[in-house]
N, C-alpha and C positions, 0 to 999 in steps of 0.2 A: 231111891231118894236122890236128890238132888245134890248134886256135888258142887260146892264151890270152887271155881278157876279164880278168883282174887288171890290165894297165898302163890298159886303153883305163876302167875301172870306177876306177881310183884317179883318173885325172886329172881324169874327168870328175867328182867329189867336191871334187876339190882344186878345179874352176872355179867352188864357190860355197863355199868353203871350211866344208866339211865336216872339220874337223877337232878330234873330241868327244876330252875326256879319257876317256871310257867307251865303249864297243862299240854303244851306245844312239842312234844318232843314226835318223831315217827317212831312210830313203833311197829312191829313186825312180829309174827309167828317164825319160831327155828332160831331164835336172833343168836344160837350159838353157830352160827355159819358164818357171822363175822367176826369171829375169835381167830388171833393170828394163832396158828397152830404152830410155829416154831422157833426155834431159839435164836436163830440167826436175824431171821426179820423182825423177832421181840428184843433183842437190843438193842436197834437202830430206830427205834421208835414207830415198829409195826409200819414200815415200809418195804416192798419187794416187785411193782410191778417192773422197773427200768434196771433194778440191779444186776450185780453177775449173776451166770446164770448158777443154780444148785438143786441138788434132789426136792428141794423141796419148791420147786417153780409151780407145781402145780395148783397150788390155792392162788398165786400172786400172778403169774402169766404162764403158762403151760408153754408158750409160744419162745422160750427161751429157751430149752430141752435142743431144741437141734442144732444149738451152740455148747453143748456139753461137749469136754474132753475126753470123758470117757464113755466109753458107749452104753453102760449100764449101770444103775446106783438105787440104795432104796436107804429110808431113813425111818427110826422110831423118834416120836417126840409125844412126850408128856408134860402137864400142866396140873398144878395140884389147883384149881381153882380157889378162889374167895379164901383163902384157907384163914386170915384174920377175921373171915367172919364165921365161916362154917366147917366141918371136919370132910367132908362125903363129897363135893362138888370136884368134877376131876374131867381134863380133856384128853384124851387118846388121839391119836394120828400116825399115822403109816401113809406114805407116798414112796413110790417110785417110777422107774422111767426105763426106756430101753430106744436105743439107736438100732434099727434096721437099717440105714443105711448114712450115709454122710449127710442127708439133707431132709432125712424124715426121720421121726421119733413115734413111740407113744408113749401114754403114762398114764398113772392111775391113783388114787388116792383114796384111804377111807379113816373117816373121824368119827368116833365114838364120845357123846358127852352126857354126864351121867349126874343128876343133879342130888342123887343121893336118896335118901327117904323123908317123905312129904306127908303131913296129917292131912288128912285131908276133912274138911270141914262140910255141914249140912247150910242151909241159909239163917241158921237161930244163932252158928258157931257152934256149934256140938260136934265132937271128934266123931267121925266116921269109920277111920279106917287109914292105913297108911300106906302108899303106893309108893313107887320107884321110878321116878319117869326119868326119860332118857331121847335124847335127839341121835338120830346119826345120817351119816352120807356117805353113799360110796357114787365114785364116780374115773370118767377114762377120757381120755385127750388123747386128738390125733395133730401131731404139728409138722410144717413143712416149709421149708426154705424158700422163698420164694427169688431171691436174690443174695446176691454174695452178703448185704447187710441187712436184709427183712426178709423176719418169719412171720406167719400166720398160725392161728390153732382155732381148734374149734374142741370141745367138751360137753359131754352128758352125763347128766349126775340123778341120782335116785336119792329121794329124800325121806327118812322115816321120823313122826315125831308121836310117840305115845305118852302122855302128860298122867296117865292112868296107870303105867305099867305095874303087875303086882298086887294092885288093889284086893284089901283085904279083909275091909268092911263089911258091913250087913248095909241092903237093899239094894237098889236096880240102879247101875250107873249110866250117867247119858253123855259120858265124855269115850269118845273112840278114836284107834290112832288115826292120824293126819298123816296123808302121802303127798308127794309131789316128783315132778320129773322135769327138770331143769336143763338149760346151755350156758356156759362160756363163749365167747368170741372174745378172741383177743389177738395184737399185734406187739412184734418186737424189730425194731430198729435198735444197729450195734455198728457203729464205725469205727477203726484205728486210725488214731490222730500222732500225729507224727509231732514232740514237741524236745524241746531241750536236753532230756535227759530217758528217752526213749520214747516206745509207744503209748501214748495214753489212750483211752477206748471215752468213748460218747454213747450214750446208749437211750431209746427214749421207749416208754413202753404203754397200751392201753389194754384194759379187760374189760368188758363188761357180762358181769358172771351174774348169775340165778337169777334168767331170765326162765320163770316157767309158773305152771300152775298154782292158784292160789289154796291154803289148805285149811282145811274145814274138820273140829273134831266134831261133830253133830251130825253128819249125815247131810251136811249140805245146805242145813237151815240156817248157818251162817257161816263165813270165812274169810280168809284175812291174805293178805300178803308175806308172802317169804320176803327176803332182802335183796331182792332185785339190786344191783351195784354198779357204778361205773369209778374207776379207777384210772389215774393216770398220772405217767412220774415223766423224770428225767436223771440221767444220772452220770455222774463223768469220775475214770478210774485214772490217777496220778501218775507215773512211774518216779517213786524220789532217786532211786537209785537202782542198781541191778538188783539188790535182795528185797527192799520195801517198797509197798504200794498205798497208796490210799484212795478213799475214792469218797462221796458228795451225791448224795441222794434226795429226792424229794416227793412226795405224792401227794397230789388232791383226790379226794376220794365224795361221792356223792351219791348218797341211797336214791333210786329211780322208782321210789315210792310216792303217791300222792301225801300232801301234810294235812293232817287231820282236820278237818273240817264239819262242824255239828251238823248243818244244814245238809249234808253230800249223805247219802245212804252207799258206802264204801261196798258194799256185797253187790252190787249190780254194776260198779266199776270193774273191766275186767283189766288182767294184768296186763298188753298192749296198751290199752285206754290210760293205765295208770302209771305206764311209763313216760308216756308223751304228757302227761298233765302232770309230774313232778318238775317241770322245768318252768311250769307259769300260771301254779295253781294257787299263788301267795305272790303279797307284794313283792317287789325288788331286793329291797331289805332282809326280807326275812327267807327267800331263795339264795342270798349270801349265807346267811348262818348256817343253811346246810350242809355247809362244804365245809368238811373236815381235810385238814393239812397237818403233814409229818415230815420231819428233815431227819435226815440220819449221817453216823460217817461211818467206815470203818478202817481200821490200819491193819497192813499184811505184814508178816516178815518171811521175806522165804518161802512164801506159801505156808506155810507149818502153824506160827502164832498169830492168833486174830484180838484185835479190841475193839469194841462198837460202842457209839453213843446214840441217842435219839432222841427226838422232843415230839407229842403226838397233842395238837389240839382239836378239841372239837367246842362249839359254840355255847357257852353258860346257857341259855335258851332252849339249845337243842341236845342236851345230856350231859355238859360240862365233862366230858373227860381231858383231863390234861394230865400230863406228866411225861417226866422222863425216864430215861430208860439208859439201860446199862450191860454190855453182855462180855464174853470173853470166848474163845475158840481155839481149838488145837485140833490140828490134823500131823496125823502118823501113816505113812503107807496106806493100806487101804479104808482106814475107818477118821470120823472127824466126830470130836466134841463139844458140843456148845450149848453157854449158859443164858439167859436172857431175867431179867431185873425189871420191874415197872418203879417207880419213885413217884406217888402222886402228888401234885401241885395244888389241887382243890381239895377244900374240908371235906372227911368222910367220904372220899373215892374209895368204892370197896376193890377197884382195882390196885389199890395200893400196896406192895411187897409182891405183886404176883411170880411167882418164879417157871421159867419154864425149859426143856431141858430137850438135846434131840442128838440122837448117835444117828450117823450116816455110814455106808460102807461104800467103796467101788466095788461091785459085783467081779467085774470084771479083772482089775489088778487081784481082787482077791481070788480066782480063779489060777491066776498067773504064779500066785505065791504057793497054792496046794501043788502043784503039777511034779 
């Protein structure tokens, strides 16, 4: 029997709150590949491409990794999602990274997102059966130095999304998982600026990630677009004094998806085609709206105690998320703590209270401390 994708296709809209006053928004298959998976970049208001660099470079620019002080590090970070709306929706992520040598790295990453249990419906609305669906990515970066202040990277990622899983119904289902196999390219520039009260750094950073194949639960009869991205910040770290830092961050961020369009039959668009026609495939105006902007700060003490603020918009039109954001950090020897806070700004943002939480270790110092 015929399964309905309307509940499992609103919720999963509603987990990055996609919700436009207009019929206009892009929309995308996997859309949990644009969830900040960690706590550090979730209290600066989900920005990280130009920041310092940290185990968790890899979702925000991998291409920072060969500016790591320590040669090795891997982080847990979890996210209880939606949890004012629902009890089950939850993101998992693990990242880490390894220095081969002073000017090359690699790293890797993999997120688990798990939307809970789903009734799943006939086309009358009659209960079916109730499945488990579940997105994930694992994926590996190779970066390298190109200069004493630019790095380069490159990443390939494996993409799984089964909106069926578990299924437990009676009759014949015609929803099946959805693969893709995706790249990052991304660059980092990182200079020391020599100012009043010591080094300050400048740093400017671009990615543009999940450039790849489009994915199809049916067998090919139709299919959709991942979240092809382009990303880019700027960012400058303060010295106030010997023990405190602060630092000023920024990111435009811009899905390389075509905007929905009645007339366009989107399955014979291919993803190339649909990245060069998200830059001029709508008026002037409504190509501005796409561009989602975030600022963030954060304060250091001694390296040890961290505070973060952020402010994240995105266009009333094209998903209204807005809010701020709030985080906190401690770092001891070889492991660091840290909390991240969403604060929505618009009515019934289901990203509202989102909390999200990520232990980091230095592999390495921790090595040094067993010996």
């Amino acid at each position: 029997m015929k399964k309905s994708l309307l509940t499992l296709t609103v919720l999963l809209s509603f987990s990055l709150g996609v919700m436009s006053i207009e019929p206009n928004p892009i929309s995308t298959v996997v859309p949990s590949l644009s969830i900040a998976p960690d706590a550090r970049a979730g209290g600066m208001g989900d920005i990280g491409v130009a920041t310092s660099p940290d185990v968790n470079s890899q979702y925000w620019n991998p291409a920072k990794y060969v500016f790591m002080e320590s040669q090795a590090g891997v982080s847990l970070s979890y996210t209880p999602w939606l949890r004012s709306l629902v009890p089950d929706i939850d993101l998992a992520y693990v990242s880490g990274y390894y220095k081969f040598s002073d000017r090359q790295a690699l790293s890797a990453s993999l997120r688990y997102f798990s939307l809970g249990d789903i009734t799943l419906m006939d086309q009358l609305g009659y209960p079916q059966g109730t499945a488990h669906p579940l997105e994930m990515a694992i994926d590996a970066a190779y970066s390298q130095m190109l200069s004493e202040t630019f790095s380069a990277s490159v990443a390939l990622r494996f993409i799984y999304s089964d909106l069926n899983n578990g299924y437990n119904g009676s009759g014949g289902s015609e929803m099946y998982p959805g693969m893709s196999v995706a790249a990052d390219v991304a660059g980092y520039y990182r200079k020391p600026i020599d100012v009043s009260t010591g080094e300050g750094i400048l740093s400017f950073g671009l990615n543009i990630s999940n450039l790849g194949a489009k994915i199809s639960y049916d067998k090919n009869v139709t299919n959709s677009f991942i979240p092809t991205n382009m990303r880019l910040g700027g960012s400058f770290d303060y010295p106030i004094d010997d023990f405190q830092r602060i630092s000023f961050s920024a990111d435009v961020n811009k899905l390389l998806v075509p905007t929905p369009d009645a007339t366009t039959d989107f399955n014979e668009v291919s993803m190339l085609s649909g990245v060069f026609r998200s830059f001029s495939d709508a008026p002037a105006e409504e190509e501005l709206r796409e561009i989602m902007w975030s600022v963030g700060a954060e304060y250091a003490y001694n390296k040890q105690f961290f505070v973060r603020a952020g402010y994240f918009n995105e266009n009333e039109y094209k998903g209204n998320r807005k809010y701020f954001t709030a985080g906190a950090g401690f770092k001891l020897n070889v492991f660091q703590l840290d909390a991240g806070y969403v604060i929505s700004t618009s009515q019934s943002n289901p990203l509202d209270q989102t909390l999200r939480f990520s232990l980091s270790f230095d592999l390495f110092g921790l090595r040094n401390l067993v010996r």
